[in-house]
C-alpha positions as a printed NumPy array, in Angstrom:
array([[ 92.158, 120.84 ,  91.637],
       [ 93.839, 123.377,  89.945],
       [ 96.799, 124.817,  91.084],
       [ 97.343, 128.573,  90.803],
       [100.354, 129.576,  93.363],
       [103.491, 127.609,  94.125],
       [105.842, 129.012,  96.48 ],
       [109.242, 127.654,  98.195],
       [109.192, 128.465, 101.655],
       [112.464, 126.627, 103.757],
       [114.214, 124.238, 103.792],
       [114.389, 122.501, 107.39 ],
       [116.824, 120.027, 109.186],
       [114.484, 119.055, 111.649],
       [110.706, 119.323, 113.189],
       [111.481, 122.837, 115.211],
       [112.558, 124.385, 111.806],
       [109.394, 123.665, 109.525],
       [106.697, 126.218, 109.037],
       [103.99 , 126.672, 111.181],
       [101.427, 123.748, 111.18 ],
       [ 98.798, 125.778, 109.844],
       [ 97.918, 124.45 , 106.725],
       [ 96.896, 120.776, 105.625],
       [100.284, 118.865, 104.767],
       [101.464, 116.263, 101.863],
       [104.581, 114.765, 102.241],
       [106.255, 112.334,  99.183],
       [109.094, 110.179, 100.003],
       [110.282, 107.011,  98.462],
       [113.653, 105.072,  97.714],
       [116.408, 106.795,  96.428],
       [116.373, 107.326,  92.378],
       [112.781, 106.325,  92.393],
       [111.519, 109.812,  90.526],
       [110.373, 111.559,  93.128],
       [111.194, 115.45 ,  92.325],
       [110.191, 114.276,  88.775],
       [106.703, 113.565,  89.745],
       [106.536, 116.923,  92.331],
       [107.422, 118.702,  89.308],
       [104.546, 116.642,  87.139],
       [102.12 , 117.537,  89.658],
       [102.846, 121.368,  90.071],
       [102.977, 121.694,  86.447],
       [106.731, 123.084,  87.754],
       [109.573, 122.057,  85.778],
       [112.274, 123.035,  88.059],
       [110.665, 122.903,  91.225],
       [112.134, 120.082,  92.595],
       [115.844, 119.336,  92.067],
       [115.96 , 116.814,  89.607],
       [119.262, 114.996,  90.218],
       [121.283, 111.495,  88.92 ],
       [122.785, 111.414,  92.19 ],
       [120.704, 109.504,  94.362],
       [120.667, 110.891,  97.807],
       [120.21 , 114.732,  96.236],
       [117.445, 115.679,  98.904],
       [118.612, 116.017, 102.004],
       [116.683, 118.384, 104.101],
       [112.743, 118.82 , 104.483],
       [111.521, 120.991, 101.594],
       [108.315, 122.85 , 102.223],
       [106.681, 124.152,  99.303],
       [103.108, 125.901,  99.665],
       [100.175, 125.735,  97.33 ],
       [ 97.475, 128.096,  96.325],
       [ 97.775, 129.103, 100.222],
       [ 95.568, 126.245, 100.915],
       [ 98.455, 123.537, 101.842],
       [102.24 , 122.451, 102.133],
       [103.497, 119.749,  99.764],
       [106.556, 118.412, 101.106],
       [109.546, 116.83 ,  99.967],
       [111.446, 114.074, 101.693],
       [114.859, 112.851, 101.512],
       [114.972, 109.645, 100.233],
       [115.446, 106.26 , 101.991],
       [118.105, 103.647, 101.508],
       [120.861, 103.368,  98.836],
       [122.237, 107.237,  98.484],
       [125.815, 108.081,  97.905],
       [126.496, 109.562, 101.492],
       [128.335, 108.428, 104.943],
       [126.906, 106.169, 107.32 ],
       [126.491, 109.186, 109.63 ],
       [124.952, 110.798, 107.108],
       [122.498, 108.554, 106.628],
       [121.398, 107.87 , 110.129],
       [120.907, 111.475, 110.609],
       [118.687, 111.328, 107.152],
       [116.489, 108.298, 109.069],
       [116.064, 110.202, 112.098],
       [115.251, 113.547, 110.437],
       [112.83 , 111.279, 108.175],
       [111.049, 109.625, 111.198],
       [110.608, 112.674, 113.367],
       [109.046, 114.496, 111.178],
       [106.418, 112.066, 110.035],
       [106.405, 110.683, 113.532],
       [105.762, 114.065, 114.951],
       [104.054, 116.474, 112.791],
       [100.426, 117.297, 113.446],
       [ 99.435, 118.727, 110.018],
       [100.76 , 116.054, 107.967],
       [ 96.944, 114.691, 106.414],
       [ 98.786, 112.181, 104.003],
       [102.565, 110.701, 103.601],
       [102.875, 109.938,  99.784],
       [104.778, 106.476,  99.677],
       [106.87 , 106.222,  95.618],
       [107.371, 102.821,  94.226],
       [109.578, 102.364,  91.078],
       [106.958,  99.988,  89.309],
       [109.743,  99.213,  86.555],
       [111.63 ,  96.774,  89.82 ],
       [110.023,  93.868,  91.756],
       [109.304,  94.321,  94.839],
       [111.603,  95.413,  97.622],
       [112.403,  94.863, 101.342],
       [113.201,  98.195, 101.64 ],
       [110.042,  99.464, 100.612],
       [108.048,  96.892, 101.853],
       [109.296,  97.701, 105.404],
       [108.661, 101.013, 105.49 ],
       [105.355, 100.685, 104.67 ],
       [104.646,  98.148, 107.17 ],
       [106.02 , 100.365, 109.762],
       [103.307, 103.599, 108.68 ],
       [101.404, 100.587, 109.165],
       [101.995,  99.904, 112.34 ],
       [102.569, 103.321, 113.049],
       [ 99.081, 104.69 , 112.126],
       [100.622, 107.081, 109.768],
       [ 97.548, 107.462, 106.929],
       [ 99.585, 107.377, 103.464],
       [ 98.791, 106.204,  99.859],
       [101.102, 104.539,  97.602],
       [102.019, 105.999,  93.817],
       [103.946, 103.944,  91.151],
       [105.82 , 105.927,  89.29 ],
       [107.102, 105.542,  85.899],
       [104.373, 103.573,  84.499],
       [105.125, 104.582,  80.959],
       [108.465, 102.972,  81.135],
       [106.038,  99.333,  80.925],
       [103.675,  97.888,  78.867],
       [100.067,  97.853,  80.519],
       [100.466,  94.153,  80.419],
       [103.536,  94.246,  82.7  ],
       [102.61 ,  96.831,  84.996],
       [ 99.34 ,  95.167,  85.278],
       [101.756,  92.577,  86.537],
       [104.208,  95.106,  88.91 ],
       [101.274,  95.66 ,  90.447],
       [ 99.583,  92.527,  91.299],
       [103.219,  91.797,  92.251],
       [103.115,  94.633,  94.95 ],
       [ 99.178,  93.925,  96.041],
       [ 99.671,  89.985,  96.843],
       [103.151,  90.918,  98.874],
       [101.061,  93.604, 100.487],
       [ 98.69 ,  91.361, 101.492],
       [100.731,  89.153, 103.438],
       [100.419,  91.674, 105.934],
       [ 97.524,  94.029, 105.467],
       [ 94.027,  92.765, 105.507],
       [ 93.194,  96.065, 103.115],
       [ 95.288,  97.942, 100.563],
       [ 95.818, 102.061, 101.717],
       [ 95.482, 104.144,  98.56 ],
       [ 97.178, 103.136,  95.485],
       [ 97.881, 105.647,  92.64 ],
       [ 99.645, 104.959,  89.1  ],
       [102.052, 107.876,  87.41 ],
       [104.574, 109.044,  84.881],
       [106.023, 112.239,  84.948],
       [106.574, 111.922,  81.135],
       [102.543, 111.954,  80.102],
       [101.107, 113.21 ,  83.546],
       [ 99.404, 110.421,  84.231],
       [ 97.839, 110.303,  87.562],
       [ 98.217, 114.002,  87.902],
       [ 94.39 , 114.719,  88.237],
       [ 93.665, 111.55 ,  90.423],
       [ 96.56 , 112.37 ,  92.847],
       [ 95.353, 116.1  ,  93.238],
       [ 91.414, 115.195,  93.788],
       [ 92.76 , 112.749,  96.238],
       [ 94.559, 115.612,  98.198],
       [ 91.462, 118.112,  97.733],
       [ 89.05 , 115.455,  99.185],
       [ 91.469, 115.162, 101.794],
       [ 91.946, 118.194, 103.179],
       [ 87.595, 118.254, 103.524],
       [ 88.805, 116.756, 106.742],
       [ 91.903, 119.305, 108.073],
       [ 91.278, 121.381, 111.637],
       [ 93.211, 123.463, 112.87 ]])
């Protein structure tokens, strides 16, 4: 795929807000800090798209951003750690969960693992519950060039035998680096195929 238009279009606090469901949807989220807007940026060939922050917790509203006029990419707030209230936060989870919960356009939810840490609860969790949810979403490990091949070779079999305690087949499972753009053309044929399959 290659992409020729990318345009910002709103920023939303909830469901009601977001544009019009009439274009195929890709949403990204992952933990806090784990190079999310980094790897937006990768894939849009962007290098300012996203906000790029050190503050974890930097998204905090739903970010549509639309592509060639063919479909949304969307950003997420982050889950867990962020520097923010406890009010705060809950707000974040329910904006979070109502929108993936509730929006009809949404083809794929884009699930970012740090593969540089082993794995997490946190992350583990929330994939169990798109699980459980029937919420169809692929995982990408990000910052792959931050490890040898040997040891995310290792990250990853990590991740797959955890996984496995609870799924009796893996969902999607990309690997990328926002530094040398790897995974940018698997992630992108991935969405193309995808939206084969979007109705209105």
């Amino acid at each position: 795929m290659v992409i020729k238009t990318t345009e910002f279009i709103k920023s939303s606090v909830n469901n009601d807000q977001c544009p019009q469901a009439n274009m195929p949807e890709y949403a990204f989220i992952g933990r806090s800090n784990v190079g999310k807007s980094s790897l937006i940026n990768m894939l849009t060939n962007r290098k300012k798209l996203a906000k790029i922050s050190a503050r974890p917790g930097k998204t905090q509203h739903i970010n549509h951003f639309n592509i060639n006029d063919k479909w949304y990419l969307v950003d997420l707030p982050g889950y867990g750690y962020a520097k923010v209230s406890k009010k705060m936060r809950i707000s974040l989870q329910n904006m979070i969960d109502n929108y993936i919960m509730n929006r009809d356009n949404l083809m794929n939810l884009f699930v970012l693992i740090d593969s540089k840490i082993p794995p997490q609860k946190i992350d583990l969790d929330f994939i169990i519950k798109m699980g459980t949810s029937q919420i169809p979403f692929a995982i990408i490990f990000t910052k792959s060039d931050r490890l040898s091949k040997t040891a995310f070779a290792k990250s990853f079999e990590n991740y797959k035998e955890k996984l496995l305690e609870n799924w009796e087949k893996l969902p999607p499972i990309f690997e990328s680096s926002a530094v040398n753009s790897t995974g940018r053309s698997e992630i992108l044929k991935y969405i193309k195929e995808t939206n084969k399959f979007w109705t209105k």
